[in-house]
N, C-alpha and C positions, 0 to 999 in steps of 0.2 A: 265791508268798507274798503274800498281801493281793490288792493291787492290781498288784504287779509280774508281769511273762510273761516268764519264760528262753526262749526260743526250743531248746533240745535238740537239735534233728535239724535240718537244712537240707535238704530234699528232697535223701535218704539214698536210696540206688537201688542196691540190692546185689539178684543171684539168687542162691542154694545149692540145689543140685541135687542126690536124693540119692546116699547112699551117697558122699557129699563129707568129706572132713577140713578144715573151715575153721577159721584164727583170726580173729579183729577185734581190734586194738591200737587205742592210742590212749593219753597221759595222760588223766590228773585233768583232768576237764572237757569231755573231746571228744566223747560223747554216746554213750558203749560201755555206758553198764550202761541207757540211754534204749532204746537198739538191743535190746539182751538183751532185755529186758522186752516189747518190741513184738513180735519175733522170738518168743517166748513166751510170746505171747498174756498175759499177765497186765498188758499197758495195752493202752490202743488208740490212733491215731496221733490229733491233732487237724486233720489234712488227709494228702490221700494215700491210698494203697490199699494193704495187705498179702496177699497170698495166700499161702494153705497147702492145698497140694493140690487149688489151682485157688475153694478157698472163701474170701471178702474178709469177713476178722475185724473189719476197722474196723467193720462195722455187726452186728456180732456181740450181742447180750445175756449179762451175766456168766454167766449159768447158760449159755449154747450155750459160752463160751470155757471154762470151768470143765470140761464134758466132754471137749472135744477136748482141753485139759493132759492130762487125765488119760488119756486112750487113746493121745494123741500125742507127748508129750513128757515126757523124765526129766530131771528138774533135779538136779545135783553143785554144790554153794554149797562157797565158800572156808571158811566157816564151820563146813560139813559140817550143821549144822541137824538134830540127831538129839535127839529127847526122851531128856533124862536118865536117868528113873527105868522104863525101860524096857529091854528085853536088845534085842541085835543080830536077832535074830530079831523080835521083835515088832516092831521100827521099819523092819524094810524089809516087811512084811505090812502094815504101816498104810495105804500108796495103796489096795490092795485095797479095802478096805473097803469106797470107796464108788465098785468099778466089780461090785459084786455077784457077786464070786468065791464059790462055796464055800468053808468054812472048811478042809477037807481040800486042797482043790487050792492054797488061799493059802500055806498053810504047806510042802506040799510046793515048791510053788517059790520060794518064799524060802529053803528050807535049800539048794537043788539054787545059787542063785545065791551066796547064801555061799559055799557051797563052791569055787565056781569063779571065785571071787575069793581065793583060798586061807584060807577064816575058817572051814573045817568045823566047826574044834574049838573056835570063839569063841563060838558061834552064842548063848550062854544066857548070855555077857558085856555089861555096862553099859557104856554109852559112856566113862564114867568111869573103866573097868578095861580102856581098852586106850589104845593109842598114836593120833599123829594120823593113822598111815598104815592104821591098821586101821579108824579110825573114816570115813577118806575114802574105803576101800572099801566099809564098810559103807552107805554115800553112794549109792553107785556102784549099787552092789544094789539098794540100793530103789529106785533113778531106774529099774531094768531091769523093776521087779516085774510093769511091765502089760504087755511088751513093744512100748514106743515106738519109734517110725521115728527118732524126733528125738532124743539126747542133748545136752543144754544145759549147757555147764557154766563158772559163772562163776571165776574165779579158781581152777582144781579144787587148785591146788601152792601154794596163798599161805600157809598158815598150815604148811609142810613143810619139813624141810632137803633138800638138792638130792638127794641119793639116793634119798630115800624120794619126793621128785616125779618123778623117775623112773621108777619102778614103778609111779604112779601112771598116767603119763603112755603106759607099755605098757599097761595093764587100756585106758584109750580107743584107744587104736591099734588093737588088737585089735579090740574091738569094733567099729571100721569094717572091718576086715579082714573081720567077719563080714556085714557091710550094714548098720551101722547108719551113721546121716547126726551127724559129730560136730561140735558148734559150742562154740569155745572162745573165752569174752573173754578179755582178757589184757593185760596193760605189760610181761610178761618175754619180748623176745626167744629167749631159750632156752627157751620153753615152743612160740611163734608156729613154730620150726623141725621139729615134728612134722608141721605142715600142709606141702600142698603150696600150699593160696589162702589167702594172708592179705591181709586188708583191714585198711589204717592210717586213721584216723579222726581229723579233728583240727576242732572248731567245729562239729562238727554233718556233717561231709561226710569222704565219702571222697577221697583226697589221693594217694592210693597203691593199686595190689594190686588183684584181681579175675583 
């Protein structure tokens, strides 16, 4: 802000290997959603080196990181971040768009992953006519639409009550089960207990875990 530098990360030295189930904890302030973001390409460090599949995104240009999200990485927000005025169907075909799918093949595998998030019969439902657990798979789906190596997901149970995080918490498990590499931020202990590596985070460094 202005003139002031939060210092965020303190030479942060984490590797995730795939086909990993990791968490990252930390409260309010310890540089986990700083981490997410770098980890996801969507900042770049201001010193230090990131690699993703041996390519160093610090020196990356927005359009080179802006491709690799989108081939390499599916983002699950607490928030869930679904356009409104849209059905469950067209918001997990949206990444598509613009990695130049056919519109025939977009659609068939957006309904093929609804489905197997069990939403067959939601598929032409508004964000607004289902619940939060239907909406955080419909989440889930579109993060899968390109199939990314990388599932990113920040807070995926925060806005759920504990059973419906649960379920949630199997659809990720799963799909590491299947290969995919899942990285979950998190401050709920009983979220961090799905991983087998959790990294605790406190001031910009790791404190704990690896």
């Amino acid at each position: 802000m202005g003139e002031v530098e939060v210092p965020a990360l303190r030479g942060l030295n984490l590797k995730i290997y795939p086909n990993q189930m990791v968490s990252i904890m930390g409260p309010s302030g310890s540089g986990k959603s700083t981490a997410m973001h770098i980890i996801g390409c969507l900042d770049i460090p201001t010193k230090g080196v990131v690699r993703l599949d041996g390519q160093d995104i610090s020196k990356m240009h927005e359009s080179e990181l802006a491709q690799l999200r989108g081939k390499k990485i599916g983002f699950v927000f607490q928030t869930f971040n679904l356009l409104p005025h849209i059905t469950a169907l067209e918001n997990v075909i949206l990444p598509t768009i613009f990695q130049n799918v056919p519109r025939e093949q977009r659609e068939a595998r957006a309904r093929k992953l609804l489905e197997s998030v069990g939403l067959g019969d939601r598929i032409h439902h508004r964000p607004s006519e289902m619940s939060g657990g239907e909406r955080q798979r419909v989440a889930i789906a579109r993060a899968l639409v390109n199939n990314p190596d990388i599932i990113l997901a920040d807070e995926p149970t925060g806005n759920l009550d504990s059973k419906t995080g649960d379920k949630i918490m199997a659809v990720l498990t799963n799909l590491n089960k299947e290969g995919k590499t899942v990285i979950i931020v998190t401050h709920d202990p009983d979220i961090s207990k799905y991983s087998k590596i959790v990294y605790h985070l406190r001031d910009g460094q790791v404190v704990k875990g690896g």
